[in-house]
C-alpha positions as CSV (number, residue, x, y, z in Angstrom):
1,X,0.0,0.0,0.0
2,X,2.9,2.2,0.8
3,X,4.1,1.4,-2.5
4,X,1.2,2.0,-4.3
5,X,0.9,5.3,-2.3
6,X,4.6,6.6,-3.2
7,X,3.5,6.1,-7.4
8,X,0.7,7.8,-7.3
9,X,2.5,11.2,-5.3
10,X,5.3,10.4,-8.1
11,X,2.5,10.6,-11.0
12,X,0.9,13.3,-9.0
13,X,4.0,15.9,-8.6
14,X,5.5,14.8,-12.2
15,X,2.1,16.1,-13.5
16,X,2.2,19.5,-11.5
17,X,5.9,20.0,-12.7
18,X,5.0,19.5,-16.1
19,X,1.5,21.7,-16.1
20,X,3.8,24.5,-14.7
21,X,6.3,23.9,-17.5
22,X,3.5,24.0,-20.1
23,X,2.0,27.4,-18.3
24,X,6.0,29.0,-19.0
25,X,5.8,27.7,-22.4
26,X,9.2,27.0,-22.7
27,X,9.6,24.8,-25.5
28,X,12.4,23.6,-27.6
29,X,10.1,23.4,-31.0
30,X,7.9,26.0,-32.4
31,X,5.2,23.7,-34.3
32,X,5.0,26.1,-37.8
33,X,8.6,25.1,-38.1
34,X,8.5,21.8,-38.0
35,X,5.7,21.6,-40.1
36,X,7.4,24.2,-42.6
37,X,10.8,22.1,-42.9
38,X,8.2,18.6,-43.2
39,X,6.8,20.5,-46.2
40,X,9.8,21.2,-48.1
41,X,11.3,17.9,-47.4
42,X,8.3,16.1,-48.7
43,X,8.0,18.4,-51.9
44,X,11.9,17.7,-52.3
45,X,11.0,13.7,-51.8
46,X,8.0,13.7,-54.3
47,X,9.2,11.5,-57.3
48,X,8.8,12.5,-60.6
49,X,6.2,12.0,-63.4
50,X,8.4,10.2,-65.2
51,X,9.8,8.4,-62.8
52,X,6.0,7.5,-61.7
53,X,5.5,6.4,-65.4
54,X,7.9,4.1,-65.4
55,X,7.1,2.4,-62.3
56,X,10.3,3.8,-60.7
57,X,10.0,4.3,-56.7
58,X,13.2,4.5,-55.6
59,X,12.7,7.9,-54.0
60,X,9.4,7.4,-52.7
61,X,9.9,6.0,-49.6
62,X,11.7,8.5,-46.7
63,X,15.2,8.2,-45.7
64,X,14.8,8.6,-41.7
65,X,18.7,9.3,-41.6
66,X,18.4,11.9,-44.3
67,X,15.6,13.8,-42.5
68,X,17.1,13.5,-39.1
69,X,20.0,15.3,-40.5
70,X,17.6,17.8,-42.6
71,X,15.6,18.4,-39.3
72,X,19.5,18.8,-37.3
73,X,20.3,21.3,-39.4
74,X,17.7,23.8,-37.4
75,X,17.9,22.0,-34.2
76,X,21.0,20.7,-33.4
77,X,19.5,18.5,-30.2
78,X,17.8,16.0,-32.4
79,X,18.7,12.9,-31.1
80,X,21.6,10.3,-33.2
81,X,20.4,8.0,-34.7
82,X,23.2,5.3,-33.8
83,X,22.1,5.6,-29.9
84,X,18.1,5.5,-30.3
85,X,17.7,3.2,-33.8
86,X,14.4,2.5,-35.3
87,X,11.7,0.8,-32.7
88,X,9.2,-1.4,-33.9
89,X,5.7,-1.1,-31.8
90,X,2.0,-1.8,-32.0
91,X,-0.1,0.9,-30.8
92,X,-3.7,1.2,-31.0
93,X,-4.0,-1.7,-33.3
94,X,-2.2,0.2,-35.6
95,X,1.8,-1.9,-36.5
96,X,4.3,0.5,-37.6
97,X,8.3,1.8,-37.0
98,X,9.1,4.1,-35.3
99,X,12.0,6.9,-35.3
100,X,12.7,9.2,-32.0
101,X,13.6,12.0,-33.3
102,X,13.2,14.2,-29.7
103,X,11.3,13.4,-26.3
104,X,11.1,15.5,-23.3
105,X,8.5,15.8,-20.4
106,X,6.4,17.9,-22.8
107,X,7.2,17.6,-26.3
108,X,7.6,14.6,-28.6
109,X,9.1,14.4,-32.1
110,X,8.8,11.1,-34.4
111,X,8.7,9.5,-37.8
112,X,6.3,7.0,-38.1
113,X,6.4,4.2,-40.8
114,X,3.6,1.8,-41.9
115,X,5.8,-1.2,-43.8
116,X,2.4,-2.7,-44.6
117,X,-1.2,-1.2,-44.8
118,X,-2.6,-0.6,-41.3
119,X,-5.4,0.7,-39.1
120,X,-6.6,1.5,-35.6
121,X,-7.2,4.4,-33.4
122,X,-4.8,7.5,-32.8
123,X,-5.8,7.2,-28.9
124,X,-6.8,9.9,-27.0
125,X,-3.8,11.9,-25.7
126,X,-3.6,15.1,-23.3
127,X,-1.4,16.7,-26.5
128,X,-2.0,19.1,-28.8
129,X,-0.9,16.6,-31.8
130,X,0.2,18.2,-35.5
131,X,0.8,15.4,-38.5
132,X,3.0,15.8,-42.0
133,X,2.0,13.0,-44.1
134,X,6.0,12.7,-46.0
135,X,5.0,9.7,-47.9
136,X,1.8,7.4,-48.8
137,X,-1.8,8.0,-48.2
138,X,-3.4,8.5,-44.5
139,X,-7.3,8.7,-44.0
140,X,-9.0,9.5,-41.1
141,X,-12.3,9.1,-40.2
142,X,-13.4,10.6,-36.7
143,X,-14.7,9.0,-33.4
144,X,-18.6,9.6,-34.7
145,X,-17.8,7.9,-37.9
146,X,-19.2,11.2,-39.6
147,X,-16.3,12.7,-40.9
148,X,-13.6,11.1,-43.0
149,X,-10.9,12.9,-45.3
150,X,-7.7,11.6,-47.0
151,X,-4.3,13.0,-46.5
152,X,-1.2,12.5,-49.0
153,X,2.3,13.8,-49.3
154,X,2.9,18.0,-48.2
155,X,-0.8,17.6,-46.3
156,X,-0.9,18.3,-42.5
157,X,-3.2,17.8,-40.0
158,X,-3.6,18.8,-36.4
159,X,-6.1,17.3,-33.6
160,X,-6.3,19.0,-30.0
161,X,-5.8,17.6,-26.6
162,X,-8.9,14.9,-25.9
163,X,-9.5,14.4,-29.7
164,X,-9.2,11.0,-31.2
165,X,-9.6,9.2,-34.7
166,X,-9.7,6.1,-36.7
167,X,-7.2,6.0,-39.2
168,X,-5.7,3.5,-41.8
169,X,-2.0,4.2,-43.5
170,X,-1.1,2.4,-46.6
171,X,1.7,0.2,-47.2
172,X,4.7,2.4,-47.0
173,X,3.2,5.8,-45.3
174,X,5.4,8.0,-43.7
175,X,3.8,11.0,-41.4
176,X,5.9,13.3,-38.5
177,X,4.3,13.5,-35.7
178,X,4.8,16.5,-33.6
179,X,2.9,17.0,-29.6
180,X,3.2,19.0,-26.7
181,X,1.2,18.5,-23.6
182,X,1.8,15.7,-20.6
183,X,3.5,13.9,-22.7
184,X,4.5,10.4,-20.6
185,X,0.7,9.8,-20.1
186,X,0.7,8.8,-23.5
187,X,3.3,6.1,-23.0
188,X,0.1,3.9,-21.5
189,X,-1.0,4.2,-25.1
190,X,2.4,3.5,-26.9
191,X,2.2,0.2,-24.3
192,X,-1.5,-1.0,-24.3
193,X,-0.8,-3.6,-27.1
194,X,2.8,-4.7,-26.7
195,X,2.0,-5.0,-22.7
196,X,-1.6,-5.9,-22.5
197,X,-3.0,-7.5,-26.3
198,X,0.3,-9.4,-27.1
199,X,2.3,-9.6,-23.8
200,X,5.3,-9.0,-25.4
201,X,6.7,-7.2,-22.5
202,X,10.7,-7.0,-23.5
203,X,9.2,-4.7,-26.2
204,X,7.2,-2.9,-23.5
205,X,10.6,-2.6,-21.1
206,X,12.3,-1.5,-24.1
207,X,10.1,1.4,-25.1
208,X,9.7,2.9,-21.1
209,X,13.6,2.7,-21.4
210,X,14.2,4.1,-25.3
211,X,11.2,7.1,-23.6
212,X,13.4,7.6,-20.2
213,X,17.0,7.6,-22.0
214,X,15.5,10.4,-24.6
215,X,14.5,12.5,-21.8
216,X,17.9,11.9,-20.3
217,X,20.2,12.8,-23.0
218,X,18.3,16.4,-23.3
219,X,18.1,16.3,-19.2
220,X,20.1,19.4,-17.3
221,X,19.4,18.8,-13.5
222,X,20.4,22.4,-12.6
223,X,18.7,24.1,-15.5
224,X,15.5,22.1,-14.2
225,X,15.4,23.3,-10.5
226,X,16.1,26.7,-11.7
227,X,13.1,26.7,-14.0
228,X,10.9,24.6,-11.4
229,X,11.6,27.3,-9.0
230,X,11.2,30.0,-11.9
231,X,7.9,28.6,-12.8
232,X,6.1,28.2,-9.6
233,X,6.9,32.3,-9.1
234,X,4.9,32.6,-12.5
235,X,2.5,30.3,-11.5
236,X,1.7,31.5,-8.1
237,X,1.1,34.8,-9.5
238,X,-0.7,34.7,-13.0
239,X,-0.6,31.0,-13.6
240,X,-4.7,31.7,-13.2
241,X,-4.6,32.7,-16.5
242,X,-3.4,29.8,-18.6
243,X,-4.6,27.0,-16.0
244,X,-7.8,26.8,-17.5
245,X,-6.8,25.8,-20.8
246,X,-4.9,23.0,-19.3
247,X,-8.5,22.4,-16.8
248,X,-10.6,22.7,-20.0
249,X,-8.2,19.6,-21.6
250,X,-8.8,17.5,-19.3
251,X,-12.6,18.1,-19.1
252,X,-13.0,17.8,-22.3
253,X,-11.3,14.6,-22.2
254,X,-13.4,13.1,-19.5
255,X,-17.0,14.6,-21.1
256,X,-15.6,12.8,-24.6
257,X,-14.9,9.1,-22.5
258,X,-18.3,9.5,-20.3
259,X,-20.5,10.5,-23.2
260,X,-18.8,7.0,-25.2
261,X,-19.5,5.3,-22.0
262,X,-23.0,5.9,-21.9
């Protein structure tokens, strides 16, 4: 029980730390530019007609090591690729590879690659969530099965904290994926079929640990405490201002699962 107590003060204060980091806004990616540089890889990727004519695909599919470095040019803390390879995960039914490309307490950066057409459900993530589609063909249909659109190469998309979609990727689909919010709640999702629907859990160890040794390599203990205690100053005195967006999240959130429910 004391155990089980000690967790849930360690989820509890890891929360609070993070809301107040999200309240500074003190980010290491501005989302325009990510999508921005996604765009002019992905126009730079698109084959040819002619190429397309003659059934030539050799520069359709992405080269992750070529858009790590395209991405490093602007920010030089992308992670190498030789210390956090590809990781292959299932995640809301959906089997794909995956590329860390950055991972902090509240930001995440990653290319994601279908090797074979799949579906399932984006999950429902306290992240503001934007999506390049670099390669292939990505459709989405939403939660009320009343809405459904088709994405290709050079299109974006964004979905808010709480939101959620079906979505099926073609054989071959690339899409960046870009969030900021409370990101290590999300690792339940990234887990739920490794750990839970195929018990595979060395895959499930392996992916808590690749997540924890991202957040490490970008992890300055002094710079931390000086911006905890530089946060809860701007917190305590107009933190009022911004903490209902973060309330308004998670409400949303828990109307979207209870309305679902019954």
């Amino acid at each position: 029980m004391e155990v089980l107590k000690g967790i849930i003060l360690a989820h509890i204060l890891l929360m609070i730390f993070i809301c107040i980091r999200l309240i500074r806004e003190d980010f290491d990616f501005q989302e325009k530019d990510i999508m921005d540089m996604a765009s002019i890889y992905s126009s730079h990727n698109k084959p040819s007609m002619w190429s397309q004519f003659v059934r030539l695909q050799s520069k359709t599919n992405v080269d992750a090591r070529e858009l790590r470095q395209h991405l490093r040019m602007k920010f030089p803390y992308i992670l190498p690729e030789h210390t956090f390879p590809p990781l292959q995960l299932r995640t809301g039914g959906l089997i794909g590879q995956i590329h860390l490309f950055f991972a902090s307490l509240t930001e995440i950066l990653l290319l994601y690659h279908s090797p074979i057409e799949t579906s399932g459900n984006s999950g429902r993530h306290l992240m503001d969530i934007s999506v390049a589609v670099l390669n292939g063909r990505v459709a989405i249909i939403n939660s009320s099965m009343k809405f459904a659109k088709e994405f290709t190469a050079e299109d974006t998309y964004r979905y808010t904290a709480a939101g959620q979609h079906l979505l099926k990727m073609d054989q071959e689909s690339y899409i960046l994926i870009y969030g900021r919010g409370l990101v290590p709640l999300s690792l339940y999702y990234g887990l739920s079929d490794s750990a839970l629907s195929s018990f595979d859990l060395p895959t499930a160890v392996g992916a808590v640990s690749y997540y924890i040794r991202a957040v490490h390599s970008n992890w300055n203990i002094e710079k931390y405490v000086e911006d905890f205690y530089t946060s809860a100053c701007t917190a305590a005195s107009n933190g009022t201002k911004i903490l209902p967006h973060v309330f308004n999240s998670v409400k949303s959130f828990l109307i979207d699962v209870t309305q679902h429910v019954f």
